[in-house]
C-alpha angles and dihedrals in degrees: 000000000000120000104241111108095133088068100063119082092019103112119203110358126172113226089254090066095049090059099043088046093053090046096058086044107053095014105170096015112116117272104172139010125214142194107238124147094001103302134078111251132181130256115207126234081232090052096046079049101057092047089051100049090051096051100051089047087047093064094042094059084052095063094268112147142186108295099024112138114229123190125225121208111181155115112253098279134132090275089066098069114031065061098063100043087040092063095039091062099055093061085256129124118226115215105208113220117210107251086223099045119115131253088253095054100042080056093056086045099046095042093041095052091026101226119195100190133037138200118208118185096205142030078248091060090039090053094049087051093046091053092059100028087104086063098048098067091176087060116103113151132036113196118199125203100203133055112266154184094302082221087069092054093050089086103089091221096059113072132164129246097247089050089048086054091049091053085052102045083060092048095048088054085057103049116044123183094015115104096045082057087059102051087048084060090056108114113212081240099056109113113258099183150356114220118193116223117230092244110223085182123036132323126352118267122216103232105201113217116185125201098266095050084062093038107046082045086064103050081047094052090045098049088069101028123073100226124157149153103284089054120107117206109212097214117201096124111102109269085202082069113077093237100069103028085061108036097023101046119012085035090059102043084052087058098038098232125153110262103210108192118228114221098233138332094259085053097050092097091055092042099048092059085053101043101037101208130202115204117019127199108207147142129262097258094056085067087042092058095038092048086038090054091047095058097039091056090044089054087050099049117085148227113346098000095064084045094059092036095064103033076056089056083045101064078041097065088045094053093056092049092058089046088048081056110045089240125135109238108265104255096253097047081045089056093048093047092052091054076045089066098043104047105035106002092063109056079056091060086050091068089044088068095262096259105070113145097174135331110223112208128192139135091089136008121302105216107240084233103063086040094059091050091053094047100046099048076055100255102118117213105194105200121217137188128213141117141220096266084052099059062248116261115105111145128009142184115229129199082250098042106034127154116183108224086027138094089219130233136337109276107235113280100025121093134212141204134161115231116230091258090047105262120138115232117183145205135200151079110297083058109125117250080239138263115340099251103346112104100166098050079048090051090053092053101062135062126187083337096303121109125248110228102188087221119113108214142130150230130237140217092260085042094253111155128221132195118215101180144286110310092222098049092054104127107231103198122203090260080065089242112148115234125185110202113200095067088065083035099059088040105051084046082070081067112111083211095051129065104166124006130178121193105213113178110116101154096006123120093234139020122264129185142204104220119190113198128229096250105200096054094035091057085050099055089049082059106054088040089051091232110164119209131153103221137003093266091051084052095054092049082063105124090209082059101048082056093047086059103044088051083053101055099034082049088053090044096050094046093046089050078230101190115251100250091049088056124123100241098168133022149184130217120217124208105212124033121264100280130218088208094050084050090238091126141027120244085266101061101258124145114238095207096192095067094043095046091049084047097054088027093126094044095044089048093053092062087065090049088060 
């Protein structure tokens, strides 16, 4: 079961009082790994405490109080968050900055939620602060985590965290007993964060979170996970996204796992066979590019171990059919499954880092197809469904309740109807106070007390959710039928030829797509097909792979039974993948289609001119 017992019977507590709860529990034990030197070493409960403890004592020497907003510019690391909790027990409520967000966009977050302090992880962030300091006239203080140019700290405004604890560590021994005092102050309902939402329209919303939405999100969650002490979390999604910052983080510290920091998202593969982890947070197109990455290397091998590799995905397939149904394996098919296993399933595990209990995925749909591979190679993927404004978890599948194509059930405490025209709308306690300074986009959220998603789904007879898609991305062609994209789009991105798609066609009377290729097979294939071409647009004008890609699609659309009118009947092939830095997707990996569509307006438009 999972180990949290603390957390039951408590009544109301603030986060503070989790973690210091779980220090004095487990004191010296190990809390987080981190990468330094070249090796993964351990960081105590004991040690997270004392730079905690120093920061928050640090800001308030500087004149910081109860209620100050600080912002929080980094890459996932410890100092995140010693930061966090630093903040939290002040009184105060940290507002966490994406690494990779733009000038422009630090100086909305920092003037919107007027912060008067910022952490910055690196001398590049630094350096980004320091450009658009003079438009953000609340800001006073910029403190750096690593050591950098001393020209740099010879402005008296710029100090380094080290500097900030000492202060701290004097103020502290001047002040005995009060911040303790202070963390004791802190209500359940005092806001603990605003997180900014990507906005993939518009501008960005603060999205107030106060300590019991996290906290009641993660009795919830742990009501249904299995999550305890000896787990190791491996982190790399961005703790500045909900998702991470809940059920990779909070979650953890609840638990009282290890959380072990991977060095970057290109490295996770390598860290995750030194770490060996045992439970992973991540986003459906990690598992795209993993299962993408399985059957490519199958294709590519040759005489009897493709052979056995496919005969492997092929109990596979089997195995999650009988799971679908509710059937146990026939004993012949369970015997072949198990030398399955044996023989192909668990080299995988070896890369996984040999210890995986379960993957949970969430931020966007994970395609059925992809989860019943996983499952059924033995490396579970529980799919949940939340958002920022729902601390996020609101449904999740469990090793005991899973659904494949569904995001599972509701988690205790958090209810759940769906609206006449299919949106979900949802109660309970992890549900935000509303937009930092925004009533009237507060106001819109909410009908009658319950909060409007934006997501069409549906609940089932055994209470199982399922997600359709976003209710302002469905596609309305000029026939008036209603199409919602994602579900082609997941599908075609199983493709081995596919990496990203994005149906465009509201108001159109048919449906288009951007399809970006995967590049590295589809070079392949021009290889071993002799095809010549100078450059990869040159490659995608050829006329052999224009034909490739229209077999593909039409292959996906006939095996799918994808109803006439939702078929791709035009497409366009890009040649370079949607960018974050172009703006074309969110951190987590989401399209925002607006921007896309405005970027490849003239090309799209030309399909319909035709």
């Amino acid at each position: 079961m999972s180990d949290h017992s603390f957390i039951e019977g408590r009544g109301e507590m603030n986060l503070v009082q989790v973690f210091f709860d779980q220090v004095k529990r487990y004191g010296d034990q190990r809390a987080m790994m981190v990468k330094r030197g070249g090796r993964y070493v351990d960081i105590s409960w004991n040690e997270w405490a004392e730079h905690v403890r120093s920061i928050a004592a640090g800001l308030l020497s500087r004149g910081f109080q109860p209620g100050d907003k600080i912002a929080l510019l980094s890459e996932n690391r410890p100092e995140w968050a010693f930061v966090d909790f630093g903040v939290l027990s002040m009184g105060g409520a940290d507002v966490p900055v994406y690494p990779t967000n733009r000038p422009k966009q630090i100086v909305f977050l920092v003037n919107n939620s007027e912060s008067g302090l910022i952490f910055v992880s690196t001398e590049e962030q630094l350096r980004k602060v320091l450009e658009i300091r003079e438009s953000c006239p609340l800001l006073k203080t910029i403190v750096v985590f690593d050591p950098v140019d001393d020209a740099l700290l010879a402005d008296e405004n710029v100090i380094t965290l080290s500097f900030l604890e000492a202060e701290g560590k004097a103020w502290l021994q001047e002040n005995p007993g009060k911040l303790e005092a202070i963390i004791e102050k802190i209500k359940p309902d005092d806001l603990a964060t605003i997180i900014y939402t990507s906005g993939t329209t518009g501008e960005p919303k603060g999205v107030m979170l106060t300590h019991h939405n996290f906290y009641s999100n993660c009795q919830g969650s742990l009501s249904r996970a299995t999550v305890g002490h000896d787990d190791i979390a491996l982190s790399h999604l961005p703790l500045s996204h909900v998702l991470e910052r809940q059920s990779g983080y909070y979650l953890m510290v609840c638990a009282g796992a290890t959380i072990a920091y991977a060095e970057a998202i290109d490295t996770v593969p390598q860290n995750m066979e030194e770490v060996g982890p045992t439970i992973m947070i991540s986003v459906p197109r990690l598992f795209e590019k993993i299962y993408a990455k399985i059957y490519d290397a199958a294709i590519q091998s040759s005489g009897l171990k493709k052979k056995l590799m496919f005969w492997a995905f092929g109990i596979a397939d089997q195995i999650a059919a009988c799971k679908e149904e509710k059937k146990t394996p026939p004993a012949f098919l369970a015997w072949q499954y198990g030398l399955a296993k044996k023989l192909v399933f668990s080299k995988m595990g070896k890369k996984l880092g040999g210890r995986l209990r379960f993957f949970v995925s969430g931020g966007a749909p994970l395609p059925k197809k992809i989860a019943e591979f996983f499952y059924a190679t033995g490396y579970l993927i529980l799919e949940g469904y939340g958002l920022t404004e729902t601390s996020p978890v609101i449904a999740v599948n469990t090793p005991e309740e899973l659904k494949f194509g569904t995001v599972g059930k509701v988690i205790p405490e958090v209810q759940v109807k769906i609206a006449d025209d299919g949106e979900i709308l949802v109660k309970g306690p992890n549900v935000t106070q509303g937009y930092y300074k925004n009533p009237q986009a507060t106001a819109e959220a909410f009908v009658d007390g319950w909060f409007c998603t934006g997501d069409i789904g549906k609940l089932d007879d055994e209470g199982y959710l399922s997600i359709t898609d976003r209710k302002k991305d469905l596609i309305v062609t000029a026939g008036g039928k209603n199409i919602a994209p994602q579900h082609l789009e997941n599908l075609l991105k199983t493709d081995e030829y596919i990496s990203e798609v994005m149906l465009y066609g509201d108001k159109k009377r048919f449906v288009s797509a951007l399809v970006v290729p995967d590049f590295e097979n589809l070079e392949r294939y021009a290889l071993s097909h002799d095809i010549l071409y100078t450059d990869i647009r040159g490659l995608l004008e050829d006329p052999e792979i224009i034909r490739l890609y229209e077999q593909r699609i039409k292959k996906v659309h006939e095996e799918n039974e994808i109803p006439s009118y939702e078929q791709i009947k035009k497409f366009i092939l890009l040649d370079s993948d949607f960018s974050m830095d172009d703006e074309e997707i969110t951190p987590t990996m989401k399209l925002r289609r607006k921007i896309v569509t405005a970027k490849y307006q003239q090309r799209l438009d030309a399909l319909y001119d035709e």
